[in-house]
PDB file of N, CA, C and O in Angstrom:
ATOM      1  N   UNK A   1      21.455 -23.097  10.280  1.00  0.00           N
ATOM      2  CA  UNK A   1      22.366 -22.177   9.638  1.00  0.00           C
ATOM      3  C   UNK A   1      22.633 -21.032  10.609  1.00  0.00           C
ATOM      4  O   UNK A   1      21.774 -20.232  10.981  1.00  0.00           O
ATOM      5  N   UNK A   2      23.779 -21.036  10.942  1.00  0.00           N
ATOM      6  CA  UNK A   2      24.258 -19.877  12.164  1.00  0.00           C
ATOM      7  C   UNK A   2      24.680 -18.293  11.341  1.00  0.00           C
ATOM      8  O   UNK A   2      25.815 -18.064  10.925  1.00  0.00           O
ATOM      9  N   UNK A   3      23.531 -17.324  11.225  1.00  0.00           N
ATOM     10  CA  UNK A   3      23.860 -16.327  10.531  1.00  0.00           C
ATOM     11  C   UNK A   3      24.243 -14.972  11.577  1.00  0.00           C
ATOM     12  O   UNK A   3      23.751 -14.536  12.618  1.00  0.00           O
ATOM     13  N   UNK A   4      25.367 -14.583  10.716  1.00  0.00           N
ATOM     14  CA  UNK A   4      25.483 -13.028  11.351  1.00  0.00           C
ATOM     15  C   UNK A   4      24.883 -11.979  11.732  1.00  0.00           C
ATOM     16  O   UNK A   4      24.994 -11.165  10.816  1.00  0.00           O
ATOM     17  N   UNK A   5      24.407 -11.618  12.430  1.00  0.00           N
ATOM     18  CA  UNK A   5      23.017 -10.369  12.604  1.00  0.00           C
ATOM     19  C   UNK A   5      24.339  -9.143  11.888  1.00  0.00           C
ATOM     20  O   UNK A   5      25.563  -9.058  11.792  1.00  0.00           O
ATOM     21  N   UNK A   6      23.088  -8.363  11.520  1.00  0.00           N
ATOM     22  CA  UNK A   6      23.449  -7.158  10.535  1.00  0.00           C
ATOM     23  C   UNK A   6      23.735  -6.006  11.308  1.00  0.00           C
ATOM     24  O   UNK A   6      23.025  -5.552  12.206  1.00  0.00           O
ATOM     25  N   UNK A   7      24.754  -5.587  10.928  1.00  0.00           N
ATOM     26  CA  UNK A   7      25.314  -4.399  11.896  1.00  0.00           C
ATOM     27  C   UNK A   7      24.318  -3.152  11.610  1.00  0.00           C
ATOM     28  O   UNK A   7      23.373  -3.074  10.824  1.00  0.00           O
ATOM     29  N   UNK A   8      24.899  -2.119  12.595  1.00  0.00           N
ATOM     30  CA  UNK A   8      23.252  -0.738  12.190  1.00  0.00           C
ATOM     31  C   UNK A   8      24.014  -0.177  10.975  1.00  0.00           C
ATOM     32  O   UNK A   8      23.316   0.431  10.163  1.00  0.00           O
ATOM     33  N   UNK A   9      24.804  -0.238  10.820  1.00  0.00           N
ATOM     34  CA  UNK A   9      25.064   0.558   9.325  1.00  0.00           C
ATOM     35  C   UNK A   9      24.327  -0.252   8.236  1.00  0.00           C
ATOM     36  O   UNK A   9      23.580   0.345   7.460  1.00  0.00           O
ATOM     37  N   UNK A  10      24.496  -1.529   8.149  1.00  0.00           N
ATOM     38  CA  UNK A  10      23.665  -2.410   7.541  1.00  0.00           C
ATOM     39  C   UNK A  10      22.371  -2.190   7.576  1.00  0.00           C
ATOM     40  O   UNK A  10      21.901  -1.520   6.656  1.00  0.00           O
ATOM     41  N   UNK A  11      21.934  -2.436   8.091  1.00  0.00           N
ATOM     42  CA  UNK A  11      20.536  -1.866   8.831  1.00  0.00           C
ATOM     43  C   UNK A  11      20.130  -0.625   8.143  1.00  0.00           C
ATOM     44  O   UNK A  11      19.080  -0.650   7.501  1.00  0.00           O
ATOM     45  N   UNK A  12      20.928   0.609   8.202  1.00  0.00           N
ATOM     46  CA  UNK A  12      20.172   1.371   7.368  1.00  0.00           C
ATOM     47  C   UNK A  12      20.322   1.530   6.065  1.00  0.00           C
ATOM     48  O   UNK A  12      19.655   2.295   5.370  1.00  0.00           O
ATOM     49  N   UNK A  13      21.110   0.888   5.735  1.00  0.00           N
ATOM     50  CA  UNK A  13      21.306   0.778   4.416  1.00  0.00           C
ATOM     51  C   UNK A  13      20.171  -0.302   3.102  1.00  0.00           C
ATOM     52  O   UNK A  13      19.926  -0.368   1.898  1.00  0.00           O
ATOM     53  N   UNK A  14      19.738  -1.092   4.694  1.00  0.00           N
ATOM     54  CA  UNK A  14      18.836  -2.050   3.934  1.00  0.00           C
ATOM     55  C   UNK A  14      17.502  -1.057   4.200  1.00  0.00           C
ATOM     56  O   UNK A  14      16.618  -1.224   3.359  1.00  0.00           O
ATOM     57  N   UNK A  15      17.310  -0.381   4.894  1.00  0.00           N
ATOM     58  CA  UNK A  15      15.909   0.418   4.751  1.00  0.00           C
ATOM     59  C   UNK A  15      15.803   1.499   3.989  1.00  0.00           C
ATOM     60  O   UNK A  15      14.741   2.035   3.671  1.00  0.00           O
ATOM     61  N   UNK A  16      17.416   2.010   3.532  1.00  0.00           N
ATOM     62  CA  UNK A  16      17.117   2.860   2.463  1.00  0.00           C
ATOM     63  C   UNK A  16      17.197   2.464   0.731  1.00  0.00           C
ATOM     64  O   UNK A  16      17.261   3.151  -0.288  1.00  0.00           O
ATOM     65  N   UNK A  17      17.161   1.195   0.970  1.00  0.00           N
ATOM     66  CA  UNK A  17      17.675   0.471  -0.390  1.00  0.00           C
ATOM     67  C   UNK A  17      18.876   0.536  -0.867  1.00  0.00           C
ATOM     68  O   UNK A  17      19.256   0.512  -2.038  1.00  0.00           O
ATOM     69  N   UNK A  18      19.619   0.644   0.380  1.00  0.00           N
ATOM     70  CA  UNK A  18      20.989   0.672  -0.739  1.00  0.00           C
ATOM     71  C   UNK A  18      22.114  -0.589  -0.311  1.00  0.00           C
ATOM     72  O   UNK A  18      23.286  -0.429   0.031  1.00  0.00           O
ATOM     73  N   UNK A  19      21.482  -1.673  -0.426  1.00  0.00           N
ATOM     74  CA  UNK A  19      21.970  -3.182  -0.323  1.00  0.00           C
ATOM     75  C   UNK A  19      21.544  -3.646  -1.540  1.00  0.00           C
ATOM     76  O   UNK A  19      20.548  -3.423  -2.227  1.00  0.00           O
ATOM     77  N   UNK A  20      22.531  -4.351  -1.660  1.00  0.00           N
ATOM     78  CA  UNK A  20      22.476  -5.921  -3.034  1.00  0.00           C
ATOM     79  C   UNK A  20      21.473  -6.459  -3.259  1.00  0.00           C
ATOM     80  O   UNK A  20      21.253  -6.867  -2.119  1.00  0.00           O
ATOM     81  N   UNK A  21      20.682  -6.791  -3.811  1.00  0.00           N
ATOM     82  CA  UNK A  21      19.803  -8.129  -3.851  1.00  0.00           C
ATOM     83  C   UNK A  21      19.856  -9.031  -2.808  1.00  0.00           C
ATOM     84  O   UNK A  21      19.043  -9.194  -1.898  1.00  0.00           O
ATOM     85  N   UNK A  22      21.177  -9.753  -3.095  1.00  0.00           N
ATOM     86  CA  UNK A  22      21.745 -10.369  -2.009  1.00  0.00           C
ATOM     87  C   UNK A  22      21.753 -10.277  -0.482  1.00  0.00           C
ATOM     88  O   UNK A  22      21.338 -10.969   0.448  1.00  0.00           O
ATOM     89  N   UNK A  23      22.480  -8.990  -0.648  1.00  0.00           N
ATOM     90  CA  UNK A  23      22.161  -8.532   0.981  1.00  0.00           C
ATOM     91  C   UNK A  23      20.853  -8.552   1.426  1.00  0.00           C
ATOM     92  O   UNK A  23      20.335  -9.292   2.262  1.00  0.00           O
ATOM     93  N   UNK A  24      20.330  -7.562   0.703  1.00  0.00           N
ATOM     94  CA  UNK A  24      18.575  -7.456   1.174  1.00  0.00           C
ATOM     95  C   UNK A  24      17.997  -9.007   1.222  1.00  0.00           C
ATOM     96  O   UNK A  24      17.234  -9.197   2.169  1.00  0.00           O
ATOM     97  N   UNK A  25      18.190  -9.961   0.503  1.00  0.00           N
ATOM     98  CA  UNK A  25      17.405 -11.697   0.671  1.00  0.00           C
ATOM     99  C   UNK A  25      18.276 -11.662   2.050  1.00  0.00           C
ATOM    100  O   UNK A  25      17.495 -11.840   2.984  1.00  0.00           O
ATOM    101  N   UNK A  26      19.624 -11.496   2.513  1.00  0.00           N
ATOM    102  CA  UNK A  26      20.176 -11.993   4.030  1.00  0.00           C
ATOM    103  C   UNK A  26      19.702 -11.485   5.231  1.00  0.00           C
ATOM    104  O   UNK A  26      19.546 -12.007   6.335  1.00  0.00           O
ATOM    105  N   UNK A  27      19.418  -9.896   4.628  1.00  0.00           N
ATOM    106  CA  UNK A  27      19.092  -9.214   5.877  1.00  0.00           C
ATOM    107  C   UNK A  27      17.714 -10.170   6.213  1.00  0.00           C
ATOM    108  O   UNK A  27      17.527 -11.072   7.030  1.00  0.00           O
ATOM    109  N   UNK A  28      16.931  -9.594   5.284  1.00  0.00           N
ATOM    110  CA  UNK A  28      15.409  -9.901   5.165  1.00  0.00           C
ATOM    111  C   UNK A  28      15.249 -11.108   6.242  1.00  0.00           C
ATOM    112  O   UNK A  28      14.538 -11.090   7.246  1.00  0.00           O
ATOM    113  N   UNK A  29      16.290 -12.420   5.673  1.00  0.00           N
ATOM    114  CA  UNK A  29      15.792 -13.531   6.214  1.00  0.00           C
ATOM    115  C   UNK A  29      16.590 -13.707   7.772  1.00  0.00           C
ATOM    116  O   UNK A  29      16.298 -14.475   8.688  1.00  0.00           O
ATOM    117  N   UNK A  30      17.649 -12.735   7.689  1.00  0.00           N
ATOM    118  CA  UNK A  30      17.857 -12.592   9.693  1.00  0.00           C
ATOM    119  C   UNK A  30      17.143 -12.024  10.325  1.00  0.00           C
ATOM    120  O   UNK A  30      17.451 -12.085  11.515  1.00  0.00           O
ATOM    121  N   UNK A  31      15.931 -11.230  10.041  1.00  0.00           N
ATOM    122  CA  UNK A  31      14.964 -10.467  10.473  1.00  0.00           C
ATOM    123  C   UNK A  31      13.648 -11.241  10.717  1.00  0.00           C
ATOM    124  O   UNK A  31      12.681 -10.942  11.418  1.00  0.00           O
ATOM    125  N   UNK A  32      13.896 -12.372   9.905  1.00  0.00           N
ATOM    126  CA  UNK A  32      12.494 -12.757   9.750  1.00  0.00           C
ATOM    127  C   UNK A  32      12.460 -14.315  11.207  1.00  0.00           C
ATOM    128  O   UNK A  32      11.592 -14.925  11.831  1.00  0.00           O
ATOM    129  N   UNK A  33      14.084 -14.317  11.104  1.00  0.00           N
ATOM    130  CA  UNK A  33      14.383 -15.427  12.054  1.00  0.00           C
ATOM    131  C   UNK A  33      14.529 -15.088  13.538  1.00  0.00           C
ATOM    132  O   UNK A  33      14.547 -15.821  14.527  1.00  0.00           O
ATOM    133  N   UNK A  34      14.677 -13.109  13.341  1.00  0.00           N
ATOM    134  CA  UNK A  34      14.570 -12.385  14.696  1.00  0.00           C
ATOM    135  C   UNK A  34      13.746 -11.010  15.212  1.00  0.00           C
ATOM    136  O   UNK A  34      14.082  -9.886  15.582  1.00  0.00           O
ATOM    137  N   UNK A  35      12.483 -11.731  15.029  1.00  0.00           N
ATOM    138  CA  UNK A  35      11.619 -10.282  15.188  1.00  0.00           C
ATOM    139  C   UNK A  35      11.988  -9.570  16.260  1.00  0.00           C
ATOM    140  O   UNK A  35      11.544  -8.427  16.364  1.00  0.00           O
ATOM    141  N   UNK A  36      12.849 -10.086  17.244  1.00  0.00           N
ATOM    142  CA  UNK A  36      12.706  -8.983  18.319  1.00  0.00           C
ATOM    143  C   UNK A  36      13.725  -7.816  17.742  1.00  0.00           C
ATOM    144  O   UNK A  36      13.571  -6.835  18.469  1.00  0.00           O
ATOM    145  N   UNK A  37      14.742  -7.530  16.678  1.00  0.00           N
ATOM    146  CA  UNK A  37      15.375  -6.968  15.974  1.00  0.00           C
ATOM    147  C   UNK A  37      14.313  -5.190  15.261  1.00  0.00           C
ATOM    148  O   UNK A  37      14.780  -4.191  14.714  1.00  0.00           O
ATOM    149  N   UNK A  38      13.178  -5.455  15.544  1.00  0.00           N
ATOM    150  CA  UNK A  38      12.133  -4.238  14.985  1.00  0.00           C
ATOM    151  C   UNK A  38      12.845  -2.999  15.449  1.00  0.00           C
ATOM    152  O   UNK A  38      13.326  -2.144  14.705  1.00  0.00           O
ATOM    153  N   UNK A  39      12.861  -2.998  17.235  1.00  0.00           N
ATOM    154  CA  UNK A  39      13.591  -2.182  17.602  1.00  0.00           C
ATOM    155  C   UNK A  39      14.880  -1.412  16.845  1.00  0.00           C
ATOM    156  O   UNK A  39      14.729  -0.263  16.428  1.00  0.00           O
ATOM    157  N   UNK A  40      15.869  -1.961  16.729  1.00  0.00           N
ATOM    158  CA  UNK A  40      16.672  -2.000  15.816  1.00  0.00           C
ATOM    159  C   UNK A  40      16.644  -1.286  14.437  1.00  0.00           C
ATOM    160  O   UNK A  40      17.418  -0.500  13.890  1.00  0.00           O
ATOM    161  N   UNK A  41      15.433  -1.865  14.070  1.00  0.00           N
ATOM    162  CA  UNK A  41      14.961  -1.187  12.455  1.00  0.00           C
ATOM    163  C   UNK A  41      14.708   0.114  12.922  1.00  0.00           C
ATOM    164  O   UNK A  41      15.298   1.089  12.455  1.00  0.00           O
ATOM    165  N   UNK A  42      13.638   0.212  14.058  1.00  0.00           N
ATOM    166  CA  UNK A  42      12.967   1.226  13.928  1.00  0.00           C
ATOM    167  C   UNK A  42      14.273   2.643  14.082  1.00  0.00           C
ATOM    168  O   UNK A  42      14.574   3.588  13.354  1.00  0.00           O
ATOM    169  N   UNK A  43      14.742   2.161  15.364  1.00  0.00           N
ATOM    170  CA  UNK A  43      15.857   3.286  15.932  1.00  0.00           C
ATOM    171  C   UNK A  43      16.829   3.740  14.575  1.00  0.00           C
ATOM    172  O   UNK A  43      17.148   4.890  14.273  1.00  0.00           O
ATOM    173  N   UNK A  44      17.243   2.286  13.758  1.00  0.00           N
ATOM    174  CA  UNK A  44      18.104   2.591  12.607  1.00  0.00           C
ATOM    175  C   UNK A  44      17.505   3.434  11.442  1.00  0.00           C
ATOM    176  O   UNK A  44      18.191   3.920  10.542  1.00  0.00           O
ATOM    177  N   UNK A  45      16.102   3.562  11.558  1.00  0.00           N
ATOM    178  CA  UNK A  45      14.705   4.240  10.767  1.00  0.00           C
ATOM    179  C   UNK A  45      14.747   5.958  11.188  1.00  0.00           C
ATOM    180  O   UNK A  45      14.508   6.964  10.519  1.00  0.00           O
ATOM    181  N   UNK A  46      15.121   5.780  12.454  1.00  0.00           N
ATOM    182  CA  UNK A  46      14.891   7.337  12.853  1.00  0.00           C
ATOM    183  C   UNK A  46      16.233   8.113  12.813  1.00  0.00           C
ATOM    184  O   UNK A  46      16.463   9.290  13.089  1.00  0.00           O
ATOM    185  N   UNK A  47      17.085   7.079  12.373  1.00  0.00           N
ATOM    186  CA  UNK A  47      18.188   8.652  12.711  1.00  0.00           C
ATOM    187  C   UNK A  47      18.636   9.481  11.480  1.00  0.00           C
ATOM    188  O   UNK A  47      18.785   8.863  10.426  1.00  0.00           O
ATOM    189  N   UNK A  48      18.845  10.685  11.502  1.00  0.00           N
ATOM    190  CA  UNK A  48      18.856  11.815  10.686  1.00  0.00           C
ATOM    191  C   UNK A  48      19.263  11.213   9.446  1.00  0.00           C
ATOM    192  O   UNK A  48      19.999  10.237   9.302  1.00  0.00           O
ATOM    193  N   UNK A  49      18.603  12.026   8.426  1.00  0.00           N
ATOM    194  CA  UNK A  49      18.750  11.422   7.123  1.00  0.00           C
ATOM    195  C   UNK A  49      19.008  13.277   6.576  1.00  0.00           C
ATOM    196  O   UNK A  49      18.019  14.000   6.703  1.00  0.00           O
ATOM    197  N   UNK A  50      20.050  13.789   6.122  1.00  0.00           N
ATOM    198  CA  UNK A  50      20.770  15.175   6.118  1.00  0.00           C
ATOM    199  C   UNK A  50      19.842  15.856   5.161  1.00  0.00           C
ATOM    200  O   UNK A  50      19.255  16.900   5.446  1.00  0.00           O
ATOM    201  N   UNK A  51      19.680  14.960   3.515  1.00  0.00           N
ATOM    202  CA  UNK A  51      18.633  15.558   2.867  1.00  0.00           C
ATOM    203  C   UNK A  51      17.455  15.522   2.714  1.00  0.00           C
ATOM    204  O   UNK A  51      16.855  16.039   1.772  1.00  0.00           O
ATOM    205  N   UNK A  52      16.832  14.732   3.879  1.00  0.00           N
ATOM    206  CA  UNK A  52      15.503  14.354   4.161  1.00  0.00           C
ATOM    207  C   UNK A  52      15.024  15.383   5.291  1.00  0.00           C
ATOM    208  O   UNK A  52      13.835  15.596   5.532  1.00  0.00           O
ATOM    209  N   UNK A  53      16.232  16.074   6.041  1.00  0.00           N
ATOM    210  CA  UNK A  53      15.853  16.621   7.033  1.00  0.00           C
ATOM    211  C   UNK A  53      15.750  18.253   6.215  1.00  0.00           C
ATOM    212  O   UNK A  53      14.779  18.909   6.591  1.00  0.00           O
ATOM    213  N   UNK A  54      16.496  18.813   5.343  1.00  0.00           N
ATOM    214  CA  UNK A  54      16.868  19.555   4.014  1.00  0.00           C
ATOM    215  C   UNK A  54      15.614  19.613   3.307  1.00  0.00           C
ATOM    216  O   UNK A  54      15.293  20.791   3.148  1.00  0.00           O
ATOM    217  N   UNK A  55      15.001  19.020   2.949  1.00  0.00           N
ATOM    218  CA  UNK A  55      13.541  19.159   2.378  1.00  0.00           C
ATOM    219  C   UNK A  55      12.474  18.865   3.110  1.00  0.00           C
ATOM    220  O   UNK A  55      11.433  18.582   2.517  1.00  0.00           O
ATOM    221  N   UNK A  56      12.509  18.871   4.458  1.00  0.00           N
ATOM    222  CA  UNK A  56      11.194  18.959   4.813  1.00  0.00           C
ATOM    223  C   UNK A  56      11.054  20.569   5.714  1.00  0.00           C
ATOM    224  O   UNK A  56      10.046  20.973   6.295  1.00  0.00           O
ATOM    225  N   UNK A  57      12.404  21.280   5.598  1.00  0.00           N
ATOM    226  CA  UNK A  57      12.571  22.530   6.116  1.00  0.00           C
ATOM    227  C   UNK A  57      11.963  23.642   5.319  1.00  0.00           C
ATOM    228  O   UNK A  57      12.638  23.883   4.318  1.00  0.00           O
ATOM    229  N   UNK A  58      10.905  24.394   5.447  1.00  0.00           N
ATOM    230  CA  UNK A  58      10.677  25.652   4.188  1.00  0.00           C
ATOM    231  C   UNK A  58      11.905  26.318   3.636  1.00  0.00           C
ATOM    232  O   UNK A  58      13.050  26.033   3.987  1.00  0.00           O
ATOM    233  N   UNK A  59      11.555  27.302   2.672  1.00  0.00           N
ATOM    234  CA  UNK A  59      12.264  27.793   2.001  1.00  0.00           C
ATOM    235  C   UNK A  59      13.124  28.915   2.536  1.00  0.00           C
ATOM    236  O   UNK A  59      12.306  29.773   2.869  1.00  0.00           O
ATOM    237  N   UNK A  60      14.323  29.361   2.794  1.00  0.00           N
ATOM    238  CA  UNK A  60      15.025  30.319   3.565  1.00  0.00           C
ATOM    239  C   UNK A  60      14.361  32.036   2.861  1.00  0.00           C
ATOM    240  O   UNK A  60      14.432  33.180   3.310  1.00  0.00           O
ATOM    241  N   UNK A  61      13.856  31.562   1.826  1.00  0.00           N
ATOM    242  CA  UNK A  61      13.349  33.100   1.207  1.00  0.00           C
ATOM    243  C   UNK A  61      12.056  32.327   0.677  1.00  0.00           C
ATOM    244  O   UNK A  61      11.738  31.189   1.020  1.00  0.00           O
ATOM    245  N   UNK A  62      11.289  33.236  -0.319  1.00  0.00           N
ATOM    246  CA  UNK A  62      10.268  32.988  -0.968  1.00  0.00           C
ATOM    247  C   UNK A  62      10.752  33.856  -2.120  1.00  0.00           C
ATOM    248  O   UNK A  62      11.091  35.036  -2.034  1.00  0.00           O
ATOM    249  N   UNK A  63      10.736  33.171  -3.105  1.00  0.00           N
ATOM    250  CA  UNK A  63      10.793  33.904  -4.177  1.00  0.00           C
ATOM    251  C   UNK A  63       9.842  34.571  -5.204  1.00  0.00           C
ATOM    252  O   UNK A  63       8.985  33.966  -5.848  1.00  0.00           O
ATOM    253  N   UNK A  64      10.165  36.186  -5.288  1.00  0.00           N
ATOM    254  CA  UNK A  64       9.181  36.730  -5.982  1.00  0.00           C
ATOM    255  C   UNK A  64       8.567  35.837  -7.471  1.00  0.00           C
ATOM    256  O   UNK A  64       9.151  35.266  -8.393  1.00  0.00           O
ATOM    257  N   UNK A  65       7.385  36.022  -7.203  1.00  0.00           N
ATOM    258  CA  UNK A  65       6.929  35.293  -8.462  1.00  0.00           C
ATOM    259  C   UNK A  65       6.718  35.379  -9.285  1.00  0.00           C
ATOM    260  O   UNK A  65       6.372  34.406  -9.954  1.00  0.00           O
ATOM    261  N   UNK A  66       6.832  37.373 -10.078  1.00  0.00           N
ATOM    262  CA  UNK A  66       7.464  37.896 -10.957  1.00  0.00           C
ATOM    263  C   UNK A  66       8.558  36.803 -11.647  1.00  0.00           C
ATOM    264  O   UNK A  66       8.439  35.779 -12.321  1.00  0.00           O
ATOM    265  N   UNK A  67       9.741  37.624 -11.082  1.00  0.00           N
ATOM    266  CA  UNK A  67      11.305  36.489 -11.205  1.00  0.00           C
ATOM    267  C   UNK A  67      11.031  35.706 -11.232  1.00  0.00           C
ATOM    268  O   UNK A  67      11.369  35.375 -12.369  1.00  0.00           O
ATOM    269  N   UNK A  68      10.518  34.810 -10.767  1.00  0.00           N
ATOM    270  CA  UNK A  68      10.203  32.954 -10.924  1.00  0.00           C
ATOM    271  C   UNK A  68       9.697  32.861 -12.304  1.00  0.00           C
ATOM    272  O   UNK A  68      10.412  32.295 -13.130  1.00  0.00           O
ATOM    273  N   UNK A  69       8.695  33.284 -12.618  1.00  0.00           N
ATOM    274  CA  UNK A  69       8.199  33.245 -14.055  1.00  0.00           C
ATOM    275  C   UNK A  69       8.878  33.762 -14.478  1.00  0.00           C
ATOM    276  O   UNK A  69       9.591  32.793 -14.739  1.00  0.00           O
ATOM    277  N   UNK A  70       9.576  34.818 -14.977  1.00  0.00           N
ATOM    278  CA  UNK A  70      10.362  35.076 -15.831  1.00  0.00           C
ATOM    279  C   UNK A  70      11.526  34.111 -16.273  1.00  0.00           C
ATOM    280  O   UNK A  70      11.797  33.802 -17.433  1.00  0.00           O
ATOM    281  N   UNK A  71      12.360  33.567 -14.770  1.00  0.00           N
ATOM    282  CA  UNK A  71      13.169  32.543 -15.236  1.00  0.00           C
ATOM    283  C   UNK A  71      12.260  31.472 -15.456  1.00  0.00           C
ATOM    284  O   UNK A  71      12.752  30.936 -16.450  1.00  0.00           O
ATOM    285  N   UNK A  72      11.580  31.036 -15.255  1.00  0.00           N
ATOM    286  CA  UNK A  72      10.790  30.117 -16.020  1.00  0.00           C
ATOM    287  C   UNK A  72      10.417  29.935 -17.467  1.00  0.00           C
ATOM    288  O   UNK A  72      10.363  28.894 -18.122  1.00  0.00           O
ATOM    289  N   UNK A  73      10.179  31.150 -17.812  1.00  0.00           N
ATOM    290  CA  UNK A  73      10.006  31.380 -19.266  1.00  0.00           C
ATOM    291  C   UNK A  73      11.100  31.408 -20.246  1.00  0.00           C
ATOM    292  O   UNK A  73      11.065  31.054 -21.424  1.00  0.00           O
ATOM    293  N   UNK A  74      11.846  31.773 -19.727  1.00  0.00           N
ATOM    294  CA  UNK A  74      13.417  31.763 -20.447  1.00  0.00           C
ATOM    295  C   UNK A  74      13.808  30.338 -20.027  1.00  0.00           C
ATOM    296  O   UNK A  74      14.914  30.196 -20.548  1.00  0.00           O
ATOM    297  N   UNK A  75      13.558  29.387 -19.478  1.00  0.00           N
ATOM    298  CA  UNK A  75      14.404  28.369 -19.296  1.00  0.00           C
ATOM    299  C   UNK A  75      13.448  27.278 -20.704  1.00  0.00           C
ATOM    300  O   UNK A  75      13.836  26.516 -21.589  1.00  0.00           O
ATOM    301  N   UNK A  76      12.202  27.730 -20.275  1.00  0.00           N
ATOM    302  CA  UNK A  76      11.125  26.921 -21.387  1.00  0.00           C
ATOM    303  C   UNK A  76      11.551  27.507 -23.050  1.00  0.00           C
ATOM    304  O   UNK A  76      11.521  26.723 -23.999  1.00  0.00           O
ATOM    305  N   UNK A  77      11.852  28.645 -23.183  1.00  0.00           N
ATOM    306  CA  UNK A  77      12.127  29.268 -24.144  1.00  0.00           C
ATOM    307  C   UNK A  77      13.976  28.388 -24.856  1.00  0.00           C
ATOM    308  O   UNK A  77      14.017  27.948 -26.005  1.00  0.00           O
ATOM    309  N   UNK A  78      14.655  28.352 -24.345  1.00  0.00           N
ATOM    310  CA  UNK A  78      15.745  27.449 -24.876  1.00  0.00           C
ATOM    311  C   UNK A  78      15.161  26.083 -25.558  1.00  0.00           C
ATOM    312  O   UNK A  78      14.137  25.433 -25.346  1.00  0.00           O
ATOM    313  N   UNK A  79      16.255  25.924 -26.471  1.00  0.00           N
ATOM    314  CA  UNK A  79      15.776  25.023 -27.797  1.00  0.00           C
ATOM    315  C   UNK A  79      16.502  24.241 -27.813  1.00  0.00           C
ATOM    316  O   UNK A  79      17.096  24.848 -28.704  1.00  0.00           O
ATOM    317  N   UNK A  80      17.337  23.039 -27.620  1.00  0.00           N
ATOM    318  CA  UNK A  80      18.257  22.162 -27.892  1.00  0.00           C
ATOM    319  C   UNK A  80      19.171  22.368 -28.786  1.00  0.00           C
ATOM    320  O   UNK A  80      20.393  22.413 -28.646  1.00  0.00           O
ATOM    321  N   UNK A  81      18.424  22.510 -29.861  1.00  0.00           N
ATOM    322  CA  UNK A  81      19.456  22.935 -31.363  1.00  0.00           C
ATOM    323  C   UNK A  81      20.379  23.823 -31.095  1.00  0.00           C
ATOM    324  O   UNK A  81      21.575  23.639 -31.321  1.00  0.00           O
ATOM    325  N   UNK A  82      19.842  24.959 -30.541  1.00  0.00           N
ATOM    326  CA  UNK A  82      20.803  26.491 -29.820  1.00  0.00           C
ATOM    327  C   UNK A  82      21.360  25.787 -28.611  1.00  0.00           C
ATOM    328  O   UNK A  82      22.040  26.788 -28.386  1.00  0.00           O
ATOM    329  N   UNK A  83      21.650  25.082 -27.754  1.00  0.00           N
ATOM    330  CA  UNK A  83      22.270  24.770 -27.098  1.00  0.00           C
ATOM    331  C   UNK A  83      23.716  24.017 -27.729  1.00  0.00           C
ATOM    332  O   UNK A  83      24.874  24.315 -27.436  1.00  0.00           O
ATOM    333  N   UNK A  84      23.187  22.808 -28.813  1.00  0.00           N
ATOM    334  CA  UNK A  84      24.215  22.585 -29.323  1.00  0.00           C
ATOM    335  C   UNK A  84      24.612  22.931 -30.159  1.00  0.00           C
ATOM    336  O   UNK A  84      24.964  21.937 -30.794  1.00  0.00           O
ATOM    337  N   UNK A  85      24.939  24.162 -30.920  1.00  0.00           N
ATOM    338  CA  UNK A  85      25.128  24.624 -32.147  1.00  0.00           C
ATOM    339  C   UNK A  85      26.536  25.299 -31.437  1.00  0.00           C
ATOM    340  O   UNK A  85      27.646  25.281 -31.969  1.00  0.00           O
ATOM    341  N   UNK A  86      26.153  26.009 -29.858  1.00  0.00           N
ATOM    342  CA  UNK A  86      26.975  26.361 -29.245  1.00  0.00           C
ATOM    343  C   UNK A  86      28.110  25.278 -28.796  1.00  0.00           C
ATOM    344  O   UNK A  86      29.216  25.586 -29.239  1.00  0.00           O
ATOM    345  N   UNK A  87      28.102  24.560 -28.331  1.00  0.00           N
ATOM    346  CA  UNK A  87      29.390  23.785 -28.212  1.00  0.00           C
ATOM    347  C   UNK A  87      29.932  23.129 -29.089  1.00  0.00           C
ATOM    348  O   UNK A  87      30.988  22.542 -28.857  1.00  0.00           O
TER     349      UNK A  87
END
């Protein structure tokens, strides 16, 4: 069976899960028919991921923790019923 090797967009799409069933059984099994392809994974593994790079950055402030609890308490304090009574 003469299969297509998976382009790098493919490629990262199958390592971030966002292929078919389908796809993922094709990729899977062109990978499995071409280990020297790791490379490939790996490089398609490392390149910037925008909100992965976004949360592993600290926080631009720290927020007082006064204010934090307070909005905390008021957010726990809302009731469903009062939410929809309003709309």
């Amino acid at each position: 069976m003469n299969q297509v090797p998976p382009t790098h967009e493919q490629l990262q799409a199958y390592l971030l899960g966002n292929v078919s069933p389908r796809e993922q059984a094709a990729i899977s099994a062109y990978l499995e028919l071409h280990p020297e392809l790791s490379a490939s994974l790996v490089a398609a593994d490392s390149q910037s991921d925008s909100l992965l790079d976004d949360l592993r950055q600290p926080p631009l402030y720290e927020p007082e923790e006064a204010v934090y609890q307070q909005g905390m308490a008021q957010a726990r304090s809302i009731r469903l019923d009062q939410i929809r009574q309003q709309n």
